[in-house]
N, C-alpha and C positions, 0 to 999 in steps of 0.2 A: 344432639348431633355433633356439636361441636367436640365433648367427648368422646364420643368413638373416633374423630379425625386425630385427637391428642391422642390417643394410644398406639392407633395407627402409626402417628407418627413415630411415638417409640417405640414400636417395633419392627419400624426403620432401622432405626437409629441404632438398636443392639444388633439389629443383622451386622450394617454397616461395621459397626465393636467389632464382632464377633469376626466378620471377615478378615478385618483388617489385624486380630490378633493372631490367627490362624497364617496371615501371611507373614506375621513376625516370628512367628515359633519357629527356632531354627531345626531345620532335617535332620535324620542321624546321619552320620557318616559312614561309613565303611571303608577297610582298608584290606586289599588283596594282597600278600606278600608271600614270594614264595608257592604262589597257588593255592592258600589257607586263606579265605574270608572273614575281617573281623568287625562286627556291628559294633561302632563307637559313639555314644554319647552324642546328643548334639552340641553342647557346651562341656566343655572340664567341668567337673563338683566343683563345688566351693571352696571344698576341702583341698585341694591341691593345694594352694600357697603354704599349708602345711608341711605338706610334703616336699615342698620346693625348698624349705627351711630346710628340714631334717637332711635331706642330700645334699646341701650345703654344706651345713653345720657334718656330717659323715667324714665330707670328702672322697676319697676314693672307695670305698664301701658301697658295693652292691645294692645292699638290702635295702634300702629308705629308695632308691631308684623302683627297684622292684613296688615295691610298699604303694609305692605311685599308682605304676603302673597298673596294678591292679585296683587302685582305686577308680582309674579311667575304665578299662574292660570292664570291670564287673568280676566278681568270683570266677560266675561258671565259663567264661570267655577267658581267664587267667587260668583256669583249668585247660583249657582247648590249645594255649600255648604254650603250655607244659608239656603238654601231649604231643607238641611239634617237635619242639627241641627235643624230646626224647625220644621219636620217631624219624629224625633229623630231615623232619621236612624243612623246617626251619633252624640248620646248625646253629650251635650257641654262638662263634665265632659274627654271626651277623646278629645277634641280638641289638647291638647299637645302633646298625640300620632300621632294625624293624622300632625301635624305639625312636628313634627321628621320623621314622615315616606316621607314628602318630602322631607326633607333635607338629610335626606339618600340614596336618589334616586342621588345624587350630592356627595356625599360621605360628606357632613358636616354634624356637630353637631351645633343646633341652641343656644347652649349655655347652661348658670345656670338658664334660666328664669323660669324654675320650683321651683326653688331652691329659688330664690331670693323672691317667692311669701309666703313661708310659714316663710322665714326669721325675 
């Protein structure tokens, strides 16, 4: 008898786990910009400090930015903004906004790279 109250009670005890990881797991994001919806990661990848290197280390070069970014969307979601800019739902001209508005979705600031462009 007393075992089946020991298992009972652990399987208490994993619900209780199990809720309680479920309430840690963070939500995806999303971000509307321009009227284009975009599903973002609940956390950055891991990989990003990488990428924070290389556009460092760039400076004023595009590409390692980019390189990022699509590390955060995902392929087919960096395809979808491709799609925009050359549809100019989303002009290129605001691409640095829409770049800050996902970085603010994570509560960072992507840096001086505005800054460093007209320097």
């Amino acid at each position: 008898m007393s075992a089946s109250n020991g298992s009972g009670s652990k399987g208490g005890r994993r619900q209780a786990t199990a809720a309680a990881r479920a309430e840690k797991t963070p939500k995806e994001k999303t971000l509307t910009f321009n009227g284009v919806r975009f599903k973002l990661p609940p956390t950055l990848p891991d990989t990003i400090l990488f990428d924070m290197v290389e556009v460092e280390a760039q400076g004023a070069s595009p590409l390692p930015m980019f390189r990022m970014l699509r590390s955060i969307l995902g392929q087919e979601q960096f395809g979808t903004l491709r799609e925009a800019v050359e549809t100019e739902a989303i002009p290129a001209e605001e691409l640095d906004r829409f770049i800050e508005g996902v970085f603010a979705k994570y509560g960072v600031t992507p840096g001086e790279r505005s800054a460093s462009r007209t320097s």
